[in-house]
N, C-alpha and C positions, 0 to 999 in steps of 0.2 A: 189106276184112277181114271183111265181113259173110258174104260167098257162104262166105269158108274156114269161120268159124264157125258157120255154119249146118249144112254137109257134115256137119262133124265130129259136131256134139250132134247133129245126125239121126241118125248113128251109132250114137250111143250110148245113144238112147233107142228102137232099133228093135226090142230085146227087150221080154220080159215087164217088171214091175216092176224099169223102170230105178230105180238110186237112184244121184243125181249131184249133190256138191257143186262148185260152181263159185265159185274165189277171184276176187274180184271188185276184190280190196286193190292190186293194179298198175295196175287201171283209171286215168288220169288226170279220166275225163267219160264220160257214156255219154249217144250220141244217139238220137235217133229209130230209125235203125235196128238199134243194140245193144237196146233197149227191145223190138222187133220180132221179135227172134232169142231174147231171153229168154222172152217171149210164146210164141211159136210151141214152143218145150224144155218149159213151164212144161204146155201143153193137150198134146202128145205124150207125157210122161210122167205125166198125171192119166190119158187116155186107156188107161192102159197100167197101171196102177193103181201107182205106183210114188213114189217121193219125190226132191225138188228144193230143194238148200238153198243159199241165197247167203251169200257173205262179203265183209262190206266193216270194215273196222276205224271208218271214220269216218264221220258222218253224212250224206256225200255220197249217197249212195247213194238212204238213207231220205228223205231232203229231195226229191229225184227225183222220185224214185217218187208220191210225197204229192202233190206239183205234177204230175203224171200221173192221178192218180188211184188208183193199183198200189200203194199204200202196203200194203194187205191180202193182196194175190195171191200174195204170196213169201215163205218163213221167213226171214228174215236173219237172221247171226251176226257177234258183235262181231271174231273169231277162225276160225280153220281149226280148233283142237284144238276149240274149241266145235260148229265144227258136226259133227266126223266123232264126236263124245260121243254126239252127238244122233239116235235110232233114227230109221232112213227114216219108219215109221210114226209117229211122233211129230211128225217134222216135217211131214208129209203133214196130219197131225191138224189143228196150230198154222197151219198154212196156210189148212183150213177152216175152220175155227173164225173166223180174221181176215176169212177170204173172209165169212164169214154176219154177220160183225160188221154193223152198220147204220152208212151210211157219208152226207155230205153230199152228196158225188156219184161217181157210178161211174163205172170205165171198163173196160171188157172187155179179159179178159187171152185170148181164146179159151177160155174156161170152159167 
């Protein structure tokens, strides 16, 4: 599943200021290599100057990520109508802003 997903957000972040949410709420887990593909979407569209906003309804997601390190790297939204509310640049903002937060330990999202 990884290579199709990968394809496709390469795709979609091969313009200027991609802005792309991605529902994350049918997920059942995300391993290593979904973490990987998020990663790699997450520095192709900073690179691109663009915005990137996750949606998981449940705290699975966020608990991940924390035990990763990536707690700060991603805008998560509790909702889909929350996050397409929410301006690219805004979310881009809230992303940095987490990103500069001071954290116990880091772990590189490809920044």
């Amino acid at each position: 599943m990884a290579p199709i997903l990968t394809a496709r957000l390469d795709a979609l972040t091969a313009h200027p200021r991609p802005d792309l949410v991605v529902d994350l709420g049918p997920v059942p887990f995300l391993d290593c290599s979904a973490l990987g593909v998020l990663c790699r979407a997450r520095r192709r569209i900073r690179e691109r100057h663009g915005g990137l906003r996750l949606v998981s309804g449940d705290d699975r997601l966020r608990v991940v990520l924390g035990h990763t390190g990536l707690a700060n790297a991603f805008s998560i939204h509790a909702s889909l109508q929350d996050a397409l509310r929410s301006p690219r640049n805004a979310a881009l903002a809230d992303g940095l802003a987490r990103a500069a937060a001071p954290e116990r330990e880091s772990v590189s999202c490809g920044s």
